[in-house]
C-alpha positions as CSV (number, residue, x, y, z in Angstrom):
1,X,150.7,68.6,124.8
2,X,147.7,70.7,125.1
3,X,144.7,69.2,123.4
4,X,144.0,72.4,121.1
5,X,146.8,74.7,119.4
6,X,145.4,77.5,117.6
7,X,147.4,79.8,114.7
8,X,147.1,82.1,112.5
9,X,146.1,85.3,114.2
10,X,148.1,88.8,113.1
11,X,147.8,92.4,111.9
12,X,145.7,93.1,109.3
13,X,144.3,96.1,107.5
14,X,140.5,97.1,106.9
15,X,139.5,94.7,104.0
16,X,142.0,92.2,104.1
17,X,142.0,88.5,105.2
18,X,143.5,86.2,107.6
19,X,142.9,82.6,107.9
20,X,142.7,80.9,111.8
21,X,143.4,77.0,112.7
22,X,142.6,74.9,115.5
23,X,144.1,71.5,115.6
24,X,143.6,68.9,118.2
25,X,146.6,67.0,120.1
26,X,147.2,63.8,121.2
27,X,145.2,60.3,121.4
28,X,141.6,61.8,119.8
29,X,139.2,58.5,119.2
30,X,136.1,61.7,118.3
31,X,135.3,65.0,117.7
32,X,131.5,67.0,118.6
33,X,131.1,70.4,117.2
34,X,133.6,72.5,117.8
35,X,133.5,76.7,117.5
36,X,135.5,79.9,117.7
37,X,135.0,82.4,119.9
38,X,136.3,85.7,120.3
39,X,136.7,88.7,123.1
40,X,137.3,92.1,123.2
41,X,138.8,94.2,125.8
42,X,136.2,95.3,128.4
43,X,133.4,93.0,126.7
44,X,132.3,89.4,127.3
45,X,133.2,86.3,124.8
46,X,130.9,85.9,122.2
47,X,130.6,83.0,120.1
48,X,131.7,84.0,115.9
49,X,131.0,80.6,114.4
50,X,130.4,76.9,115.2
51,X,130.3,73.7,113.4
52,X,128.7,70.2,114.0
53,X,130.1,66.9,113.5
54,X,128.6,66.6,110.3
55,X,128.9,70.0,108.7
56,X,126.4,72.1,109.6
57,X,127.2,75.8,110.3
58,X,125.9,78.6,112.3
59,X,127.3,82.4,112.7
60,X,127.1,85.4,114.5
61,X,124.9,87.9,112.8
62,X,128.0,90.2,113.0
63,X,130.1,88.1,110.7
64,X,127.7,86.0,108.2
65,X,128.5,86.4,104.4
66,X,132.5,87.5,106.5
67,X,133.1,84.8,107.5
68,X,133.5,80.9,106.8
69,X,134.0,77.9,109.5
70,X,135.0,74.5,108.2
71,X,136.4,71.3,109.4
72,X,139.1,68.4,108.3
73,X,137.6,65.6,110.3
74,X,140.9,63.3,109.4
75,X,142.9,65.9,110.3
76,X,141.1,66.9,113.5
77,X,141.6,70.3,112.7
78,X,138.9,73.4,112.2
79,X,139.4,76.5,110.5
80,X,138.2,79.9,110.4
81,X,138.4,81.8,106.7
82,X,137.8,85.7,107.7
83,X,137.3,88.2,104.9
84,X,136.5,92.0,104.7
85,X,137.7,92.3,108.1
86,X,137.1,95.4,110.0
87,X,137.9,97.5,113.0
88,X,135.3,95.6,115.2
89,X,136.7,92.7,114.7
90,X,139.6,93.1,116.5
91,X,139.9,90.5,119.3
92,X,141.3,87.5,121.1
93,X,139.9,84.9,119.0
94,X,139.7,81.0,121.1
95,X,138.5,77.6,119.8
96,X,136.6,75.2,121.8
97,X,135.7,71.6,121.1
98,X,134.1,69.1,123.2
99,X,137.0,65.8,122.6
100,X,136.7,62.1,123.2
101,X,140.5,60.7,124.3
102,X,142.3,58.1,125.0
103,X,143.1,58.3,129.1
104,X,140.6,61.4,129.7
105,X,137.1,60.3,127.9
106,X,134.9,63.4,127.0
107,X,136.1,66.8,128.0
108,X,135.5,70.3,126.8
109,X,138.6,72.1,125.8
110,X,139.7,76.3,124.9
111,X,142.6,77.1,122.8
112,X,145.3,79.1,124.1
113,X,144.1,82.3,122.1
114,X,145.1,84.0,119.0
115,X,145.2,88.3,118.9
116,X,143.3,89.7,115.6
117,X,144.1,92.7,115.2
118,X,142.7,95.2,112.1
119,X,143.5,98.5,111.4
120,X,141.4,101.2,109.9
């Protein structure tokens, strides 16, 4: 399996909400921070959100008071809760955590990529 799975991406209108999760697979002893990135067609990834070990939170100046990262540690699992989505933020969205496991030891680790699309 690969370590992260990401879901939730889709078609939206201006205004309305989706809800993104990142889960990681297979024989996970620990967990650093882990993030969501996004890119757009013709522009570079930029990092949307990204959240420690213990809870703390930062966010692109683009998507504070939009957006909200969190994190079920028991679960493994990070999420990204995106409201009053617009145009712009229309992307490839991709998670990244760094992952302590059984057979590999630490390793730094991308999703698979889920399209966000909104409309106007």
């Amino acid at each position: 399996q690969v370590p992260l799975v990401e879901s939730g991406g889709g078609l939206v209108q201006a205004g309305g909400s989706l809800r993104l999760s990142c889960a990681a697979s297979g024989r996970i002893f620990s967990v650093n921070a882990m993030g969501w990135y996004r890119q757009a067609p013709g522009k570079q990834r930029e990092l949307v959100a990204v959240i420690s070990s213990g809870g703390s939170t930062d966010y692109a100046d683009s998507v504070k008071n939009r957006f909200t990262i969190s994190r079920d540690n028991a679960k493994n699992t990070a999420y990204l809760q995106m409201n009053s989505l617009e145009p712009e933020d229309t992307a490839v969205y991709y998670c990244n955590a760094k992952l302590y496991s059984g057979g590999y030891g630490w390793n730094n680790y991308w999703g698979q990529g889920t399209q966000v699309t909104v409309s106007s």
